[in-house]
C-alpha positions in Angstrom: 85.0 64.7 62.2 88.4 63.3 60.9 91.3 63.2 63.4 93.0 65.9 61.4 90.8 68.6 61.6 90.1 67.4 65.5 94.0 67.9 66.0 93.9 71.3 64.3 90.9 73.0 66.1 92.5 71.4 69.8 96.0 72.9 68.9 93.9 75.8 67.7 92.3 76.5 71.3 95.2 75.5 73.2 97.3 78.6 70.8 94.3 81.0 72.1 94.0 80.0 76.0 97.5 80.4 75.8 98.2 83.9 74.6 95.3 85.1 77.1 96.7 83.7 79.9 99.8 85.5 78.9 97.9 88.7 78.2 96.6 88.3 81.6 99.5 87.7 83.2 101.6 90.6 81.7 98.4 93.0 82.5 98.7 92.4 86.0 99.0 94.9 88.2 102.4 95.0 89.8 102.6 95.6 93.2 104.6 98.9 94.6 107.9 98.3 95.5 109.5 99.9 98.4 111.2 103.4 97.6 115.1 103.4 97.5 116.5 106.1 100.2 116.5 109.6 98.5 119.3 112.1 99.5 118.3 116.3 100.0 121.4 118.0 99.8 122.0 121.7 101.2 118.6 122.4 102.0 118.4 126.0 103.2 117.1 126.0 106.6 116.8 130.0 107.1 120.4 130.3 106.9 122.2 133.6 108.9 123.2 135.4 105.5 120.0 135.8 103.3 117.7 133.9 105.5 114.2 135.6 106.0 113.3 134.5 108.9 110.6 132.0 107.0 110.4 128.1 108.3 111.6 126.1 105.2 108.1 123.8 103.6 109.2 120.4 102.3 107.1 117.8 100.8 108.1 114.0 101.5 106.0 112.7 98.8 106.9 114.9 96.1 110.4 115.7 97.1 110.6 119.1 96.7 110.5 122.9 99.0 107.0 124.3 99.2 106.8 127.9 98.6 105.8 129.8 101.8 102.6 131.3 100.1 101.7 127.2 100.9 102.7 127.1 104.4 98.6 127.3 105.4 98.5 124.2 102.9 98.8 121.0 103.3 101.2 120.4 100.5 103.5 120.1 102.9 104.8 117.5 105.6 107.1 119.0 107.8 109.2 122.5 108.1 113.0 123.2 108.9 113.8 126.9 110.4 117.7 126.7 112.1 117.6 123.8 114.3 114.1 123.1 115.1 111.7 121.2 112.2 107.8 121.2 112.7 105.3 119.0 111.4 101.8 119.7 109.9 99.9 119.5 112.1 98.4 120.8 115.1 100.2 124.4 116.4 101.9 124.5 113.3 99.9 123.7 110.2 96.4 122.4 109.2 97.3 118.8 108.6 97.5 115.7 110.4 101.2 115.0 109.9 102.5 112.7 113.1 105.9 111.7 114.0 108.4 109.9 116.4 111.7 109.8 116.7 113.6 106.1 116.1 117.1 104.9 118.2 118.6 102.1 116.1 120.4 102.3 112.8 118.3 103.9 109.6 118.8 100.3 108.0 117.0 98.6 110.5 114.2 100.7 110.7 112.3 98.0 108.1 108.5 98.6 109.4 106.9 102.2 110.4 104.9 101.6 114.0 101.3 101.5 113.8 100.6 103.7 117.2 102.9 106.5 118.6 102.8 109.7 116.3 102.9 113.2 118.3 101.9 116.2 116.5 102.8 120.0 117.4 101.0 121.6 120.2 101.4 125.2 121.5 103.4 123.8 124.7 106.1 121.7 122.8 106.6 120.1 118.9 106.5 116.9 118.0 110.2 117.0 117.3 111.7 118.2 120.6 114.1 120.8 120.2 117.2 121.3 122.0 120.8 119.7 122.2 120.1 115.9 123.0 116.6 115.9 123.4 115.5 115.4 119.3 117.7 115.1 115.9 120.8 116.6 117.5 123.9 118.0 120.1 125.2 121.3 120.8 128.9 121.1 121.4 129.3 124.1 123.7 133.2 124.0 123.4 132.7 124.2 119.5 129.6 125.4 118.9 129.1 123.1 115.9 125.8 121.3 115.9 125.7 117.7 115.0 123.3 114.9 114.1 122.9 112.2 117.1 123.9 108.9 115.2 121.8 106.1 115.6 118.8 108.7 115.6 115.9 108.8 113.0 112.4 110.4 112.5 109.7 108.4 111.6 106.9 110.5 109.5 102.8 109.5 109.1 102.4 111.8 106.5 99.0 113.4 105.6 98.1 111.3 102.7 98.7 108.6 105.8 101.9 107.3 104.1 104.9 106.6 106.0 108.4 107.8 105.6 111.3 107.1 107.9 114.2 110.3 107.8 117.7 110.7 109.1 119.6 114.2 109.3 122.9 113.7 108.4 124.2 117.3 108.4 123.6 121.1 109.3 126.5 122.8 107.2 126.6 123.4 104.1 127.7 121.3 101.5 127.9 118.5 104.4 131.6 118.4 105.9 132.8 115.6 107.1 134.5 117.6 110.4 132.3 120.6 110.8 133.7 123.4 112.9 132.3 126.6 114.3 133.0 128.9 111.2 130.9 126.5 108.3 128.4 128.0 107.0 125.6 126.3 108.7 121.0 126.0 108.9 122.2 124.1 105.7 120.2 120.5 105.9 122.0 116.9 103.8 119.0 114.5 105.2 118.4 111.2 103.8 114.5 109.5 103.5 112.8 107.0 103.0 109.1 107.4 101.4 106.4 104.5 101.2 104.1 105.3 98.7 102.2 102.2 98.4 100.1 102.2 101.3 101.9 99.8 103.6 104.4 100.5 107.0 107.0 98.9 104.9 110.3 100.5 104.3 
């Protein structure tokens, strides 16, 4: 074989093994990045005019309100009615929803613990209720209703996917200063949702 036809087929094969390994390279599968915090604005927590008396469904994972014909579901991850928010799971719903409340800033909540998770029971839900004791305080001068800062929810979801949440608001359209007379049972919450399969946030 003359050394020109020997130098074509070699630059010929090194031409194929290279666009494979390309190929194979660009086919990859890409690994799931962490999700970027998503913002629900003015969600409508029962409010005093035109409420029906109905706990609010919300799905973490598809970032949306479930209707109420789905409350028996478990389409949903956890429920918002005034100031108290109840989880699938146990008392409440069918599903297997677990949560736990975070002190520390949102940011620095970068892993979703492994043990912990409460779920609803008949004698008290998984998200305590009452001023200080879960998301928020009660201002008794005022009467306005504020997020505890510093304070954050950490969600196991049913699909066992994590999500970590912090309420930022109870009045509509989220002012800065609430006072007594905003409209409020009007949620501005921020979350986090992991959707590929890992504690990471």
């Amino acid at each position: 074989m003359s050394t020109k036809i020997y130098t074509n087929i070699l630059i010929a094969c090194v031409a194929i093994l290279s666009y494979s390994c390309k190929d194979k390279k660009e086919d990859a599968p890409v690994p799931a990045s962490t999700s970027t915090a998503l913002v629900v604005r003015n969600l409508a927590a029962n409010p005093e005019t035109g409420g029906n008396g109905h706990f609010t469904f919300f799905s973490l994972k598809n970032n949306v309100v479930v209707p109420f014909t789905d409350s028996a579901t478990t389409k949903w991850d956890i429920a918002f009615n005034a100031t108290t928010i109840i989880t699938n799971s146990g008392s409440s719903g069918p599903g297997t929803v677990g949560v736990q409340l975070y002190t520390g800033l949102f940011e620095n909540l970068t892993t979703a613990p492994s043990t912990g998770y409460i779920q609803d029971a008949t004698s008290a839900y998984a998200i305590s209720t009452g001023s200080a004791n879960g998301w928020y305080n009660y201002n008794s001068t005022t009467h306005v209703i504020s997020a505890i800062p510093g304070r954050a929810i950490v969600i196991r979801t049913n699909d066992n996917t994590y999500a970590k949440m912090e309420i930022l608001n109870y009045y509509q359209n989220a002012p800065a200063a609430p006072v007594n007379t905003d409209v409020s049972r009007y949620y501005t919450f921020r979350y986090v949702y992991q959707s590929n399969g890992t504690r990471q946030f």
